[in-house]
Phi, psi and omega in degrees: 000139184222168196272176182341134177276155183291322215271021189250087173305120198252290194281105191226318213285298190085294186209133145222165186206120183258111174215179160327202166232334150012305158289149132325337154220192189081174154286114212240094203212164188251314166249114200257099219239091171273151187197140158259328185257240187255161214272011192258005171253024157215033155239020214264345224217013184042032163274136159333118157293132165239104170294142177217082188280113166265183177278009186243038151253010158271024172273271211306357184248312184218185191291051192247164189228154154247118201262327236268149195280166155218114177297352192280288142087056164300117165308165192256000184203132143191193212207125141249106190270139202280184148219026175156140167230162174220152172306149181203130170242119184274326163332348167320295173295153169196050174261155190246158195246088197269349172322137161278121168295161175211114176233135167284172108230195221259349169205134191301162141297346196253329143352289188280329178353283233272010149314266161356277180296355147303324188267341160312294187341302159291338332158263155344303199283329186086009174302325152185171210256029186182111151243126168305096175303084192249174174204196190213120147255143220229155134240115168238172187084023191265179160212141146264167150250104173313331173281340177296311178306314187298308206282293188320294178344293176275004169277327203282317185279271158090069190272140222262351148218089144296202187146143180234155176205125206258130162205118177066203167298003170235165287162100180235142133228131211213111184245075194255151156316310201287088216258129144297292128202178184214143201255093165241111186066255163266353215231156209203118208229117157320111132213133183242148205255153167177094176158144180200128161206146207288178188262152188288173173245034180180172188309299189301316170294323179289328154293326192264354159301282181313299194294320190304325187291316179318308183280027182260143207264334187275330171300328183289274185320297190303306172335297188303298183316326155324275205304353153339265160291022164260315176341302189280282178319304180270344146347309189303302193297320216292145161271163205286126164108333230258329160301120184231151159287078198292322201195114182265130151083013198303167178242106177255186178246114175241207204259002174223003176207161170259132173229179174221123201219125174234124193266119189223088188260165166227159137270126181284139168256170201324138177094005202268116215225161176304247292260300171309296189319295189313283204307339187274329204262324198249157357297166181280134175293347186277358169229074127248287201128188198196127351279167215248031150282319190275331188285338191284356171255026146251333159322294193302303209294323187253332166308149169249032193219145152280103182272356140082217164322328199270150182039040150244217218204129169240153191196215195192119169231118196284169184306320182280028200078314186291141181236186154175114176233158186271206196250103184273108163215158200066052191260179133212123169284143147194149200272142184252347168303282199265003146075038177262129208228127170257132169226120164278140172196175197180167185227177184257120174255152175222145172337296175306340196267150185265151203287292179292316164325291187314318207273019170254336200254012126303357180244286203310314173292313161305359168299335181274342189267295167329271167333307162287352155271004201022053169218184207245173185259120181234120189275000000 
């Protein structure tokens, strides 16, 4: 077993920046499309598409409810078609953020323990063999410059699909890892993350960092169990045989974490449209679980949070069909009405996982987040 292959394209994005037209940069559009139904009468004119998906379109895909209040208030659908765009580099910036943010949170450690082992539970019971857990540190009553936030983010990160995304009074800056899918021609290509252990602090710790994440066994079982449920999801879509496994456990490197990315494609058959793709696919298994109807109600049920926009999905979908949207993870939300600013994160429990382990590698993911914000935590 070996580390990642070069030929499984990661870093593709570079930077993106979605915004208003308010700005000076960026992409820029008058027209904003909320929809419950299909993306194809807003292609009708061969234009770019920017999908901006929350997780709670998955009620409109199957029988599910969201209760939990949402302070953010990102719509659950909408197509922003650009009408002009300019180069824009957040490497650029170089205003600094010296307020200290003070963010609660929204569920204790002892709290979260005792989730967690509830959620072992079912886990035991067989209700499902994998959920994804998340949880919120929260602030209100702040005031930011989002764009400000957004650009320090991506100096820190340089996560290969960021995205800031303005929409009304909310606020996506989003420095994810993460690939949902990509559409290229017939072929429709999965990678999803599961395995996570911080970067060394040299050359040597950092390889040795890397192997321990490759051989961890526990890390490995959430990953498969993942690559499963893509399987299975693209399969729906799929011509008969054509689903392959490119690539199991790869280790990639960014600039504050080491992740483990399994890479999973198809060929699609005939007739297969962005509508069909979603209804097959989303929310993304890697922040549900498996399987992933049971899991997303015990999501709702043990969760405190409306995750809203987080762990839905922003992309670009071009004129001919090929698309390509990420995972939104590693944000931060905020409202600039009521000046309320969220960062969600969250992990996989499995039957093998330890409580205190998850809740440390969820502080370990929110570390980039933190930091761009200069802010502490008050429990």
């Amino acid at each position: 077993m070996e580390f990642a292959k070069k030929n499984n394209e990661i870093n593709s994005w570079k930077y993106a920046v979605w915004l208003s037209s308010e700005f000076n940069c960026g992409i820029y559009s008058p027209n904003i499309y909320y929809s419950n139904s299909s993306t194809k009468k807003y292609q009708v004119e061969n234009n770019i598409l920017f999908p901006i998906l929350g997780y709670n379109l998955k009620n409109n895909f199957e029988a599910l409810t969201t209760y939990r209040a949402d302070f953010i208030g990102f719509p659950n659908q909408l197509f922003i078609q650009p009408e002009t765009s300019e180069k824009f580099n957040p490497l650029d910036f170089t205003g600094k953020i010296n307020k200290l943010v003070k963010l609660k949170v929204r569920t204790t450690k002892k709290q979260y323990i005792e989730k967690v082992n509830a959620l072992k539970q079912h886990i035991k019971r067989g209700d499902v063999y994998e959920i994804n857990y998340c949880i919120e540190f929260f602030a209100e009553n702040v005031l930011i410059n989002p764009m400000e936030v957004f650009c320090k983010l991506y100096q820190k990160t340089k996560a290969p699909f960021s995205c800031f995304v303005k929409c009304n009074d909310s606020y996506l800056m989003c420095a994810s890892p993460e690939r949902f899918l990509k559409k290229d021609n017939n072929k429709l290509t999965s990678q999803p993350i599961k395995g996570t252990i911080k970067r060394g602090e040299n050359l040597a710790e950092d390889l040795l960092l890397k192997k321990l994440l490759l051989h961890n066994i526990k890390e490995q079982s959430e990953n498969a169990m993942i690559v499963d449920l893509v399987r299975n999801d693209l399969s729906r879509l799929a011509k008969k045989a054509s689903v392959n496994v490119e690539e199991l456990f790869g280790i990639y490197t960014f600039e504050t974490l080491h992740q483990m990315i399994s890479t999973i494609s198809c060929e699609l058959k005939e007739n297969i449209n962005f509508d069909d793709i979603l209804k097959a696919t989303f929310p993304m298994g890697s922040m549900t679980g498996a399987p992933k109807i049971r899991a997303m109600q015990l999501i709702e049920q043990y969760e405190e949070i409306n995750r809203g926009i987080y762990s839905g999905s922003v992309g670009c979908i071009l004129p001919n069909g090929n698309f390509d949207l990420n995972v939104v993870i590693r944000s931060i939300q905020y409202n600039a009405a009521n000046r309320y600013l969220s960062i969600m994160v969250g992990s996989a429990i499995t039957d093998m996982c330890n409580a205190e382990d998850e809740y440390n590698e969820c502080l370990l993911k929110a570390q980039a987040l933190l930091e761009t914000l200069n802010a502490e935590l008050v429990c």
